[in-house]
Structures are given as structure tokens and as C-alpha cells.
VEXDREN-2710 file (C-alpha; in Angstrom, 1 decimal):
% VEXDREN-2710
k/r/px/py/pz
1/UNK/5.9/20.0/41.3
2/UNK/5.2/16.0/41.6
3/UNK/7.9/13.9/42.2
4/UNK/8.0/10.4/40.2
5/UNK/11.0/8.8/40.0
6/UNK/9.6/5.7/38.0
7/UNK/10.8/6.1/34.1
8/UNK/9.0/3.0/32.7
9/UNK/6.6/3.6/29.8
10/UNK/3.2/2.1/29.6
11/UNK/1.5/3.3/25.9
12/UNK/-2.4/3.2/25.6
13/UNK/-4.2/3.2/22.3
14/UNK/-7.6/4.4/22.3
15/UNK/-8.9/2.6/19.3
16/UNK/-12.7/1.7/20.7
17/UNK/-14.5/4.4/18.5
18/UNK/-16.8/3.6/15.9
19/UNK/-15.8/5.9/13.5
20/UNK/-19.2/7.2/12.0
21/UNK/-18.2/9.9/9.7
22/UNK/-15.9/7.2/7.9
23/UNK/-19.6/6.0/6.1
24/UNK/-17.7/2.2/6.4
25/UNK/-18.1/-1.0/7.5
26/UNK/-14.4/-1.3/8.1
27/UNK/-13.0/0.2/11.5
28/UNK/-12.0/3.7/11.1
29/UNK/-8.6/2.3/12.5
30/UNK/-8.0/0.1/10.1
31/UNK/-8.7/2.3/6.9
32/UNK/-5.3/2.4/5.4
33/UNK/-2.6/5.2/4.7
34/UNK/1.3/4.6/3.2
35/UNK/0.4/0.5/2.9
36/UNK/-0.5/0.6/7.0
37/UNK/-3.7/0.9/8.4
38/UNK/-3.8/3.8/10.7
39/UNK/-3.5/1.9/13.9
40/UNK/-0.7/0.0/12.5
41/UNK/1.2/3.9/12.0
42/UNK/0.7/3.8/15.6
43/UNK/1.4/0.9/17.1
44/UNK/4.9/1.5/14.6
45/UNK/5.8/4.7/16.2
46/UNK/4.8/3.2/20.0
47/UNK/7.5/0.2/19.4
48/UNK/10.1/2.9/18.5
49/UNK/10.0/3.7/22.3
50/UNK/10.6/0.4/23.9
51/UNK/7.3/0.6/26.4
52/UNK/7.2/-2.1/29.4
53/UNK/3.4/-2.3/28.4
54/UNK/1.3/-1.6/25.0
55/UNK/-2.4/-1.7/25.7
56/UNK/-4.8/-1.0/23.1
57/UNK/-8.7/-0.4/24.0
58/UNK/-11.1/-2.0/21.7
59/UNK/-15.0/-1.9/21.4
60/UNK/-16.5/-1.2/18.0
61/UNK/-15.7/-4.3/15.6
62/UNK/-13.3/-5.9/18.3
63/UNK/-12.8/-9.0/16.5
64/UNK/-11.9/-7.2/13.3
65/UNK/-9.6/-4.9/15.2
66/UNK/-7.9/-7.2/17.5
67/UNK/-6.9/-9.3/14.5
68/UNK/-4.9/-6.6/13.3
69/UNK/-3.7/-5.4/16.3
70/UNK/-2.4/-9.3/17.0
71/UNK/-0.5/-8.7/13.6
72/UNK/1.2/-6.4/13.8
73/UNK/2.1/-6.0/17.4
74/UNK/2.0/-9.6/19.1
75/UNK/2.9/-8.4/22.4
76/UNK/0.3/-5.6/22.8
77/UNK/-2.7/-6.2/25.4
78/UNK/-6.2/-6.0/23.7
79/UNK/-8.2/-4.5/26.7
80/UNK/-12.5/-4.3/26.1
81/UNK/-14.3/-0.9/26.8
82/UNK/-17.4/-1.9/28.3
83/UNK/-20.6/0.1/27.9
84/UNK/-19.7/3.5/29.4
85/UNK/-18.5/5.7/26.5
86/UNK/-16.1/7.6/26.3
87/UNK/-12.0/8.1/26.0
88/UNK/-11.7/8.7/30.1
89/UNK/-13.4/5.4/30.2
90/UNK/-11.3/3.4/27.7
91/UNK/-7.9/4.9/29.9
92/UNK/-9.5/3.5/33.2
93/UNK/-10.3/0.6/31.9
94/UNK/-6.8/0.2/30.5
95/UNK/-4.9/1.3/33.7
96/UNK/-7.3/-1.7/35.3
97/UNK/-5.5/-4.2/33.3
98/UNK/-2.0/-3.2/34.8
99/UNK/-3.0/-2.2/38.3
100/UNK/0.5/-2.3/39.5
101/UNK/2.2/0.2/37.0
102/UNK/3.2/3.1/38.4
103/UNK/5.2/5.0/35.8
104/UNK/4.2/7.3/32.9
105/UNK/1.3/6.9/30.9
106/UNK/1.5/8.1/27.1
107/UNK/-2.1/8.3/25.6
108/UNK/-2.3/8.1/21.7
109/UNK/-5.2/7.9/19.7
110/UNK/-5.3/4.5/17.2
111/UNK/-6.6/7.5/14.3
112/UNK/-3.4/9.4/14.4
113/UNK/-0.9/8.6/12.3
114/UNK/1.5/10.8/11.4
115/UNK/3.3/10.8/14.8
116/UNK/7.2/10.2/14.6
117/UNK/8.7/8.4/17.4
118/UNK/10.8/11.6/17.7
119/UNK/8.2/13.8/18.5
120/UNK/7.0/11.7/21.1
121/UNK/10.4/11.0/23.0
122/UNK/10.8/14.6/22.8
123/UNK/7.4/15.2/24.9
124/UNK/8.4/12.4/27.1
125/UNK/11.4/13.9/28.2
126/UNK/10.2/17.1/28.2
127/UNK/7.1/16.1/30.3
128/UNK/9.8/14.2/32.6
129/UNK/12.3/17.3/33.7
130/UNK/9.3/19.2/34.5
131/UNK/7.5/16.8/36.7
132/UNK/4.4/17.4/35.2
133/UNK/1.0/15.4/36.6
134/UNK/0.5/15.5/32.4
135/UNK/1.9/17.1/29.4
136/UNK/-0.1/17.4/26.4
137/UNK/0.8/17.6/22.8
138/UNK/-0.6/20.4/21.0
139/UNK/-0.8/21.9/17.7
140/UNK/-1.2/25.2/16.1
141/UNK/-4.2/24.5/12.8
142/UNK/-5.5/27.5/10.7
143/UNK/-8.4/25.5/10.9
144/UNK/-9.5/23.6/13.8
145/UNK/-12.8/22.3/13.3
146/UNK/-13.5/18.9/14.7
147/UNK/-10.9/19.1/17.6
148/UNK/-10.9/19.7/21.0
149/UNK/-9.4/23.5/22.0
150/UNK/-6.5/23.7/24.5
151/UNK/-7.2/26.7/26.5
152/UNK/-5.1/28.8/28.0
153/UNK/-4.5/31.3/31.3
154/UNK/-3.8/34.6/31.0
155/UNK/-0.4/33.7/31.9
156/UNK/-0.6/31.4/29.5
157/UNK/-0.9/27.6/31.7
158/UNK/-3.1/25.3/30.0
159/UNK/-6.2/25.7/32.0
160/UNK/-8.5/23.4/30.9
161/UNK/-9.3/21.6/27.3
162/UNK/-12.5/22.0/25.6
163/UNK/-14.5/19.6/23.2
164/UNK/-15.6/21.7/20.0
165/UNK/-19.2/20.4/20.8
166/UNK/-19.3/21.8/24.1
167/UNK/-17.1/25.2/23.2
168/UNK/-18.7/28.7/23.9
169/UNK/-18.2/30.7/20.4
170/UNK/-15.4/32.4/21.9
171/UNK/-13.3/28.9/22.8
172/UNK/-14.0/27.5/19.0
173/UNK/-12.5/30.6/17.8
174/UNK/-9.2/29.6/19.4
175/UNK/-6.9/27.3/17.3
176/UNK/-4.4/25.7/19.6
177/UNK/-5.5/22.0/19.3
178/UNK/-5.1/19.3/21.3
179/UNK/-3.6/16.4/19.4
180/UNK/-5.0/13.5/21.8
181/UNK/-1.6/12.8/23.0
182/UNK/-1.1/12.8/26.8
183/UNK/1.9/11.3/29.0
184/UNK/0.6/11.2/32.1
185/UNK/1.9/10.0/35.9
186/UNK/0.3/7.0/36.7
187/UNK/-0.8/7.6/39.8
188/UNK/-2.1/11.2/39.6
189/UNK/-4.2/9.7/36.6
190/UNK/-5.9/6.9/38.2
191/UNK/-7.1/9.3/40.6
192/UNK/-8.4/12.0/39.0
193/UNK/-10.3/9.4/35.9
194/UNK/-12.4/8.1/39.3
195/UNK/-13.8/11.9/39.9
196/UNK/-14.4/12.1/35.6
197/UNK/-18.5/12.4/35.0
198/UNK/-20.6/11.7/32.5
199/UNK/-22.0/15.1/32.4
200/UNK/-21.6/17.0/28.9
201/UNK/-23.4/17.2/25.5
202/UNK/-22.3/13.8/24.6
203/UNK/-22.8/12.0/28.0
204/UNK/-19.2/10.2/27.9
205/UNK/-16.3/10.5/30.2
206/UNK/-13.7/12.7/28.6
207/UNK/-9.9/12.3/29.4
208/UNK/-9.2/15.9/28.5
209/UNK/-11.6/16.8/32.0
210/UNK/-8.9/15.1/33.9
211/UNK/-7.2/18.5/32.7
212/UNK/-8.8/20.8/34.7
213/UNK/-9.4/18.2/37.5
214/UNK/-5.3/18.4/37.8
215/UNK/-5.2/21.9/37.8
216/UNK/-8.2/21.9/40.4
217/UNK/-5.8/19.9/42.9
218/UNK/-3.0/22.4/41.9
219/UNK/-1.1/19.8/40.3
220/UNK/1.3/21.0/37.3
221/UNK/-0.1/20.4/33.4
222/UNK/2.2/21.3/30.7
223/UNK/1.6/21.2/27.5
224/UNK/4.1/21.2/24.4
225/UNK/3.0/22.5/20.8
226/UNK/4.5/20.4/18.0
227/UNK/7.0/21.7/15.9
228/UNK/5.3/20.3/12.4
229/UNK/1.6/20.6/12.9
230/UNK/0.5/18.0/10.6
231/UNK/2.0/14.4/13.3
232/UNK/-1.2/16.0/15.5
233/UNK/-3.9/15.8/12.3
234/UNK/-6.5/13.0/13.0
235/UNK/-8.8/10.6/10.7
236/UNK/-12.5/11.1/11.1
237/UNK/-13.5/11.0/7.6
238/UNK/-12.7/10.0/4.0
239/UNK/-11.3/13.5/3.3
240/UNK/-9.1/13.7/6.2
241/UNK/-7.8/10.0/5.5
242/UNK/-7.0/11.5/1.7
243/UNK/-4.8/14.5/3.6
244/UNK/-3.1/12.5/6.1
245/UNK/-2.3/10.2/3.1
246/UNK/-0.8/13.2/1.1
247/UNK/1.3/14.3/4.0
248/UNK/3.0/10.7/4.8
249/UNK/3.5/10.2/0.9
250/UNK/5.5/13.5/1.0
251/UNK/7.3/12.9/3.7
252/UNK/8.0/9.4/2.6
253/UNK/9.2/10.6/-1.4
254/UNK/11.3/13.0/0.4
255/UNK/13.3/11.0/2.6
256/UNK/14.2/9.0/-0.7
257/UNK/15.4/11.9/-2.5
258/UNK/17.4/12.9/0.6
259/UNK/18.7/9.2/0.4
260/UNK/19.5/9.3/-3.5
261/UNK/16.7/8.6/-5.6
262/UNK/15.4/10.8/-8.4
263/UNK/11.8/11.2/-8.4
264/UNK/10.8/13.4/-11.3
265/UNK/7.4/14.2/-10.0
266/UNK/6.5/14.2/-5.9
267/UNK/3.0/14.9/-6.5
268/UNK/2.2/11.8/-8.9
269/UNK/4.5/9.4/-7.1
270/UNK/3.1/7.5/-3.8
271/UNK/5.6/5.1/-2.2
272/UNK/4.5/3.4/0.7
273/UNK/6.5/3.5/4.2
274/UNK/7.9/0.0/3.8
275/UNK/9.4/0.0/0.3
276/UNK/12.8/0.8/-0.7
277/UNK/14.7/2.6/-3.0
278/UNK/18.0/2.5/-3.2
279/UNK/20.6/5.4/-4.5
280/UNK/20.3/6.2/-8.3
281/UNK/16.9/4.9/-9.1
282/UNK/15.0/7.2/-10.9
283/UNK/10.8/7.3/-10.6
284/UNK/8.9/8.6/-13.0
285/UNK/5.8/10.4/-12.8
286/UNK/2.6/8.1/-11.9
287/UNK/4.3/5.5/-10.1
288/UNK/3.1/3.8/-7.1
289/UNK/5.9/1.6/-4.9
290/UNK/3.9/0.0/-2.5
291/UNK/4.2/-2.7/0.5
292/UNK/7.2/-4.2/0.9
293/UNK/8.8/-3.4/-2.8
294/UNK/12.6/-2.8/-3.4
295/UNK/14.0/-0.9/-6.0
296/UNK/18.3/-1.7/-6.7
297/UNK/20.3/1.4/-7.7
298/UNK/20.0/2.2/-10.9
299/UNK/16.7/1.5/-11.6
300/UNK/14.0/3.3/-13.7
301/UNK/10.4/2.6/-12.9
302/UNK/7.8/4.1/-14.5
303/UNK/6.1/6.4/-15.9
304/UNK/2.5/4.7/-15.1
305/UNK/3.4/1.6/-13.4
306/UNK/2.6/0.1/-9.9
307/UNK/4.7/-2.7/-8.5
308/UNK/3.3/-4.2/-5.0
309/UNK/5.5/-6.4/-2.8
310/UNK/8.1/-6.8/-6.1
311/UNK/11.5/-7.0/-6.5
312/UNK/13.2/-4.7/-9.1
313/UNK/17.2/-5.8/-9.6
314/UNK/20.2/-3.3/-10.4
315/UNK/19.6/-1.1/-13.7
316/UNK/16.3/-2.7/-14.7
317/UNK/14.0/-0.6/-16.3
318/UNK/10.2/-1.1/-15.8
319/UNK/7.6/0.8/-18.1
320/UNK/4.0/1.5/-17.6
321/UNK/3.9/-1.8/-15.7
322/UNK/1.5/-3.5/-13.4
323/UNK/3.1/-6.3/-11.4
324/UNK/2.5/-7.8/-7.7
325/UNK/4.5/-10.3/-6.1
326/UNK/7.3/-10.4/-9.3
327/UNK/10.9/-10.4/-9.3
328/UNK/12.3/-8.3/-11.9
329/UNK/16.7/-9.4/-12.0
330/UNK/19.3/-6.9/-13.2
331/UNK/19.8/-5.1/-16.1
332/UNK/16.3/-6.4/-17.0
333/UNK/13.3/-4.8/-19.3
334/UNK/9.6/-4.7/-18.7
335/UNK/7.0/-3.1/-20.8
336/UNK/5.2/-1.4/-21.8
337/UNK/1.7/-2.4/-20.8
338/UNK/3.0/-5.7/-19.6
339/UNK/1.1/-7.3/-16.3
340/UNK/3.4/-9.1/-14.4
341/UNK/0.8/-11.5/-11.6
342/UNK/2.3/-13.8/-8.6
343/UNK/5.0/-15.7/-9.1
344/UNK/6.7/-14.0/-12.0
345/UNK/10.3/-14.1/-11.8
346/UNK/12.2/-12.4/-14.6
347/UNK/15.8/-13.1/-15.1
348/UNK/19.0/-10.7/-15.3
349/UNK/18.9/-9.0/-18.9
350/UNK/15.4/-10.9/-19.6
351/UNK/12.5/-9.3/-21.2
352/UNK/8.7/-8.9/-20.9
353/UNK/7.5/-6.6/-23.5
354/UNK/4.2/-5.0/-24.9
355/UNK/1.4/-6.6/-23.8
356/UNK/2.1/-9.7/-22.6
357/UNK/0.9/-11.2/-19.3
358/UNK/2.9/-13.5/-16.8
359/UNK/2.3/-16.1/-14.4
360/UNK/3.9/-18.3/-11.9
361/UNK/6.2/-18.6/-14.0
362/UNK/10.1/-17.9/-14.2
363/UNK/11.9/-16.9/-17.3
364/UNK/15.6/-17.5/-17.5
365/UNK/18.5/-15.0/-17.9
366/UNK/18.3/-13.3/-21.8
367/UNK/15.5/-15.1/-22.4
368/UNK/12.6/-12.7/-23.9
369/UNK/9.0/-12.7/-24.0
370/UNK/8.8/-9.8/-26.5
371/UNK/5.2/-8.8/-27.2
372/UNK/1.2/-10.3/-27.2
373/UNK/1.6/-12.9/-25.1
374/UNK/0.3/-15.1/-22.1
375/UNK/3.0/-16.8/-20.4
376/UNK/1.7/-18.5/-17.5
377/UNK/2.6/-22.0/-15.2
378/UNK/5.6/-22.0/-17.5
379/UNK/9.3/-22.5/-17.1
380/UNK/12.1/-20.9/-19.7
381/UNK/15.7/-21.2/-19.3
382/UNK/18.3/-19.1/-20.7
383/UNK/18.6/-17.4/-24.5
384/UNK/14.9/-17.8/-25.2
385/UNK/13.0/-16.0/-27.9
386/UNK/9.4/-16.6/-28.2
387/UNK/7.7/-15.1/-31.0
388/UNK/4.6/-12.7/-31.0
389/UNK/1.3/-13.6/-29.6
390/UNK/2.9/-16.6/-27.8
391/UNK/0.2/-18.5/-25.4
392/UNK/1.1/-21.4/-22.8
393/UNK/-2.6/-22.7/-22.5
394/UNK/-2.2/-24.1/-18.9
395/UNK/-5.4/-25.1/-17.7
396/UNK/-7.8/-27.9/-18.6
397/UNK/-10.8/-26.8/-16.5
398/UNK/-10.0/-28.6/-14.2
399/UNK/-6.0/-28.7/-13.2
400/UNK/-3.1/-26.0/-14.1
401/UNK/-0.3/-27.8/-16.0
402/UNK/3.1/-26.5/-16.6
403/UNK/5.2/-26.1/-19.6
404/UNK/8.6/-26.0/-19.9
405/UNK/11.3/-24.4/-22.6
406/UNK/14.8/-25.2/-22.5
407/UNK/17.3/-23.1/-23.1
408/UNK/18.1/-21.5/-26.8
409/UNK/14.7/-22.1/-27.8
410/UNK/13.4/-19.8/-30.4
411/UNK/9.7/-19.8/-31.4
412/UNK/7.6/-18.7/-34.5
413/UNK/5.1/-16.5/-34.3
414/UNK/1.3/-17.3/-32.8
415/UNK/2.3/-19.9/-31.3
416/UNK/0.5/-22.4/-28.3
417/UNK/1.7/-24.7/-26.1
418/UNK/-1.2/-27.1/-24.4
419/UNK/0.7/-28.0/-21.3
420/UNK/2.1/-30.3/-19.7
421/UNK/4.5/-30.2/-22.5
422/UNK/8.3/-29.4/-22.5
423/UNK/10.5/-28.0/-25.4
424/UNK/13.7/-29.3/-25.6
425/UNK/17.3/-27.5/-26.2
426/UNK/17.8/-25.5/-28.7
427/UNK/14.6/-26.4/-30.7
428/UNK/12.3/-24.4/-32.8
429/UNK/8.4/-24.0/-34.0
430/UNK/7.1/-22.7/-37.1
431/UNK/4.6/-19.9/-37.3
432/UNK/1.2/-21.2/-36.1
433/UNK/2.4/-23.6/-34.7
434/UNK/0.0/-25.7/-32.0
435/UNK/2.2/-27.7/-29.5
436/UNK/0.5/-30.7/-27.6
437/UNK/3.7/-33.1/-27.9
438/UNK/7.2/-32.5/-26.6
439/UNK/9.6/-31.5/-28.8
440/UNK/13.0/-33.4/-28.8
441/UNK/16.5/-31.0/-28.1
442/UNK/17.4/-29.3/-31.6
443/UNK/14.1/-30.4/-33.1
444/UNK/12.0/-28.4/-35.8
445/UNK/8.2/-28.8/-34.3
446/UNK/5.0/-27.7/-37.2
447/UNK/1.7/-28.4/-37.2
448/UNK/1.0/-27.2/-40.8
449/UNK/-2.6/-28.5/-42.2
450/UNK/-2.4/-28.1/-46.2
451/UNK/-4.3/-24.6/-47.5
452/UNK/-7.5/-24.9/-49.0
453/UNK/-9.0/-22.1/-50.9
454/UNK/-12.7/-22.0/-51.6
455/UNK/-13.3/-19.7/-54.7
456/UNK/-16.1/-17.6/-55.3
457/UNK/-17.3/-18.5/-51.6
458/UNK/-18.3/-14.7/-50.6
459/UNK/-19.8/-13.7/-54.0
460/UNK/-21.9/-16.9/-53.2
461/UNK/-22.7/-17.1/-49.6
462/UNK/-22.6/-13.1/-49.1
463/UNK/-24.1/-11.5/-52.4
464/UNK/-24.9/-8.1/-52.2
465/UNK/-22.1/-7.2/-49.8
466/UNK/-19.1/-4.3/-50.5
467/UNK/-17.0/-7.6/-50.4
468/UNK/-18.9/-9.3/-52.3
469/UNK/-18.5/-6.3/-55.0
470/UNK/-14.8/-5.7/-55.1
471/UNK/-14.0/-9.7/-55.1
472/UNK/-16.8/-9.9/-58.3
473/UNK/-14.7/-6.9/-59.8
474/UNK/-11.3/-8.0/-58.9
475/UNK/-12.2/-11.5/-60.4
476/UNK/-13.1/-9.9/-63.2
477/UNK/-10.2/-7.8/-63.8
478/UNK/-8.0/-10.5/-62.8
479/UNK/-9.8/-12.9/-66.1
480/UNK/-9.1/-9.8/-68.3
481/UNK/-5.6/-9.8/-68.0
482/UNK/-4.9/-13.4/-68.0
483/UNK/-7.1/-12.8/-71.0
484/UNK/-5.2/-10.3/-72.4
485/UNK/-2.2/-12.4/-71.4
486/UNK/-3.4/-15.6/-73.8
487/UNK/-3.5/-13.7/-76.6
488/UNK/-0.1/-12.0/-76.3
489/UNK/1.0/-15.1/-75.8
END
């Protein structure tokens, strides 16, 4: 048994790989599950442990990847891979960077992202009252193509682990699979990575052959199968990124049922890990809460609506909605088919109804905008009706104006406003009305032009047409009876 009495934590992410069978110019790493990428799931679950030292290994897209990593964990150490491949290499290089560490070493792979900060204390400590030189986390798959095999002695010690590529038939057919999570000692590992070759089908320096290497030196390796098998799945290709989003999303919908929430349909709901719901919201079926959106109790959202990074008050109901970045207030109705852009702020009790698009734009407490509009640049205070197919026409090529309503304003029908123009208190437009002049508090505002009716223009200009037929024959009828009328008169 090896004796270290050092308990500090030093976590290194292997995130250096190109990631082929994504088929993508983005960094398999940063291909994105739950509204994280997948090396943000890890770096997540890594802070949950409170490591002295973070040190993520980069190499394919580095600039693209140590952007990210810079945002989402400030404090991590971006360490370069140089040109040996490899995962052995990317740990050496890593344990170069803090030369004077001497505690464990937990290994997790930036592709992973499932694991809980549970599971991971839990192999800690485990690997800790053992004295392991390394314990492994493993997992039980029904099918375990594409992953290294843990295999076993008859007595059942891990011997040795085996990449798939360079597995005997009899070693694929076993399907205990190492999950690429390792907490190692320190200082056994920095001496067995110098004895690690280059020598296999894929000429790279493995970390699993530090495995056997340990065992070799009659060191102790332990290795701990995960209760849940699915925190150990990997990301290597579109297909697996569409599973290990699945499994997160179900996890995810079933914490907030456990916390309160009523959502009608798991399978047709994705939420991702940083929204909230809060007791007594109900989610109907095709609803996607994603980023950083919170829903108050008492809510209903959905069916067919995705909010991002909104805000959706106490007993507000949103309906077959699109919206990003809007703020939906209490007791407040949206939809249906209403798209709700930046900057939208909707007022306790407000509406936004049937089609009608908003804008960077806030509309006041029971103030409604309810159908065929495009509200946009525009402020509305409180008690506002606008009429159908209302348009704020905020942009003159060149500049976005605003428009404002005061409160109590109640608007005809097919109505515009050519901003910058404000409506005063308690005014009110006609039907077709066109607004390019502010309108005084309490004022009547039309723009009526005086009707003028061309007769006989489509028998003229369109002869031969099915209108032109029935408005010849309707003419006719209609000189008939006024006929007919004369004489009875």
C-alpha cells in the first residue's frame, strides 16, 4: 500500500484532441449539450471540488478553446501539448507546469460530461482510504465500442487497460469500460509517464499504460465501477453528442419535477442546466427553457414555445411563443405565435397576442398589444389598447427612432406610428390612421383623405376578366331595380 498523506487536489483536463469523427470545424469540446459546451460540464463539475490547481491541456484549435476555457473558469491554467500525441503526453506536460505538487491527481476528459461532482468525491475518497497509486472509474456498457476495456485478473485486480484498437478479439468482447477518469498520486505518476512509449497502433503515449506500468512495480490500482453508467459516456461524434444530450435533459426535467414543476411531457421538453423553474409551473409539451431563463410559480409555458435567457413572472402564461432576452411580469399573457426579440419587457397583467412581434421595447402594466402587430423601439405605459395590425415604423434607413404611448391610450385599427413621435394621455386614433405628429393628452388624432370612387374602372381597364363579368352584371341588375324603382315610384 502507498502512503500519501497530502489531500490537496490538482484536476487535469485533457481537452487537446481534435475530435475527427465530430465532421466540425468547431472543437469537439466546445460542441454544446444542456446550454454548456461539453468542456464547460466539466470544468462545472471540477469547481464543485475545490482543487488547489485546474489545468486544462490544449492543442487542436487552442485559441478557440482557451477562449472558452478563460470564460468560464478564470482561474484554470491553459497548458500546450506539444507535438508528441497522445493523453500520457498531455498529463506530463501538465504535471510540468506544477512541478512542486505532490498530492492527488484526478484526470477527466474535456468530452465527458455527464460527471456529477458526487461521483467524483466519492472516487476520491474511495481512492484515498485505500492508498491506491490510482483508482480508475469504470463503467458497465451493453455496448462498448469505441472505449478502452478495463481488464481484469482472475482474482479480479485491474490488470492492465486496453485501447479497443489495439484489443485481441477476446479483450473487445469484454464490456467493463474505462471512463477516462483517473485520481492518481502525484508522485507515483510522474514516474511511471517517463517509462510510457510510443509503441502501439496509434504511435501516442497512452495514460491507461501507466496501468500496467503500476502494477509492474507492484504498486496498488483500484478501480471503482460507477453506480449510473451513463456520467462515464463520452462525445466522439454527432450521435453520441445527441445521447449525452438526451440523458442530461432527463436528468435535468426530473430534478424539476422532484422540485415542483409539472412537465406534462419529459420527452418533448428540453431545459437547459442553468434555467429555473420554480414550484407550480406547469410545461407543456414542446417547450425548450434554455440558458439562463426563470420561470415564477405558477406559470404555464408552452405548448411549442422556446424562451432563451427570459424572464417569465408569477402566473404568466406564455403560448406557442418564441422570445430571447424578454421579460414577461406577473399574471401576464403571451401568444399565440407572438415573437418576443431583445429588449422586450412585458408588464404585470400586459398582453402580447397573435402574431405580433416586439422589440426593445417595454409595454406598461394592463397595457395590451392584442394581435398583427410590430411593436418595436417603442414605449407604452399603463391601460393601453392598441388595435389590430398596429406598426411603430422605427427606422429611417439610417437611425432607429422611438415612439412613445402614454398611458390610457386606445388606438384604432391598422394603425402606424412614424417615429420619433409620442402619444399623449389618454388619446385616441381612428382606423387607418398614419401618425407622423404627436398627438396632444386626450386628443382625437385622423388622417382621413376623402373617398373617391372610380366607376366602371375594371369593366374598362380589365375587360374580359371574371371580375370584370360579375361587376358588368351586378351593374346591370343594380340599373334594373332602380329602374323598376322609378316607375313604382
Amino acid at each position: 500500500m502507498s502512503d500519501n498523506t497530502d489531500t490537496s487536489l490538482a484536476v487535469v483536463v485533457l481537452a487537446a484532441g481534435q475530435g475527427t469523427r465530430m465532421k466540425s470545424a468547431l472543437p469537439k469540446v466546445l460542441h454544446r449539450i444542456g446550454g454548456r459546451s461539453l468542456i464547460g460540464h466539466v470544468l462545472h463539475t471540477a469547481s464543485g471540488l475545490r482543487p488547489q490547481e485546474v489545468l486544462v491541456v490544449v492543442r487542436h484549435e487552442r485559441d478557440l478553446v482557451t477562449t472558452a476555457v478563460a470564460e468560464i473558469a478564470p482561474g484554470a491554467r491553459v497548458v500546450d501539448q506539444d507535438e508528441v500525441p497522445g493523453t500520457g503526453r498531455a498529463v506530463q506536460v501538465a504535471l510540468a507546469a506544477v512541478p512542486d505538487f505532490a498530492g492527488d491527481v484526478l484526470v477527466l476528459s474535456g468530452d465527458v460530461p455527464l460527471l456529477e461532482a458526487e461521483t467524483l468525491q466519492d472516487l476520491i475518497a474511495s481512492h484515498r482510504s485505500t492508498g491506491a497509486a490510482v483508482t480508475l472509474l469504470s463503467a458497465h456498457l451493453d455496448d462498448a465500442t469505441g472505449y478502452g476495456r478495463v481488464i481484469r485478473d482472475a482474482d479480479g485486480g485491474v490488470r492492465r487497460i486496453v485501447e479497443e484498437k489495439d484489443a485481441t478479439p477476446d479483450e473487445v468482447a469484454v464490456t467493463e469500460i474505462n471512463a477516462g477518469v483517473y485520481v492518481f498520486q502525484a508522485a507515483a505518476l510522474r514516474t511511471q509517464l517517463a517509462h510510457v512509449s510510443t509503441a502501439n497502433v496509434q504511435g501516442e503515449m497512452y495514460l491507461t499504460d501507466v496501468i500496467g506500468l503500476l502494477r509492474g512495480d507492484d504498486l496498488p490500482v483500484s478501480a471503482t465501477a460507477a453506480a449510473d453508467a451513463a456520467v462515464a459516456l463520452g462525445v466522439n461524434d454527432r450521435a453520441q453528442l445527441a445521447e449525452a444530450a438526451r440523458l442530461l435533459n432527463q436528468r435535468v426535467v426530473r430534478r424539476w419535477q422532484l422540485e415542483g414543476a409539472t412537465i406534462l411531457d419529459p420527452a418533448t421538453t428540453w431545459i437547459d442546466v442553468d434555467a429555473t423553474l420554480a414550484p407550480d409551473v406547469t410545461v407543456l409539451p414542446g417547450t425548450f427553457i434554455l440558458r439562463a431563463t426563470t420561470v415564477a410559480e405558477g406559470a404555464t409555458v408552452g405548448p411549442d414555445t422556446s424562451l432563451v435567457d427570459c424572464e417569465v413572472g408569477a402566473g404568466a402564461t406564455v403560448t406557442r411563443t418564441d422570445a430571447t432576452l424578454a421579460v414577461i411580469g406577473a399574471g401576464a399573457t403571451v401568444g399565440p405565435f407572438a415573437y418576443l426579440r431583445p429588449g422586450t419587457y412585458l408588464g404585470d397583467q400586459g398582453k402580447i397576442g397573435t402574431f405580433v412581434e416586439t422589440k426593445n421595447s417595454t409595454i406598461g402594466e394592463r397595457s395590451k398589444v392584442p394581435h398583427l402587430s410590430y411593436i418595436g423601439d417603442t414605449t407604452i405605459g399603463t391601460g393601453v389598447n392598441l388595435g389590430a395590425g398596429a406598426i411603430t415604423a422605427n427606422y429611417d434607413d439610417l437611425t432607429k427612432h422611438r415612439t412613445e404611448i402614454g398611458d390610457e391610450v386606445h388606438t384604432g385599427s391598422h394603425n402606424v406610428f412614424v417615429a420619433p413621435v409620442r402619444i399623449g394621455e389618454g388619446a385616441k386614433t381612428g382606423a387607418g390612421a398614419v401618425i407622423r405628429k404627436d398627438v396632444p393628452a386626450g386628443a382625437l388624432a385622423l388622417s382621413v383623405a376623402p373617398q373617391r370612387n372610380v366607376e366602371g374602372w375594371v369593366e374598362n381597364n380589365r375587360p374580359g376578366t371574371a371580375a370584370a363579368d360579375v361587376a358588368a352584371r351586378a351593374r346591370s341588375a343594380q340599373k334594373a331595380d332602380d329602374g323598376s324603382q322609378g316607375q313604382d315610384g
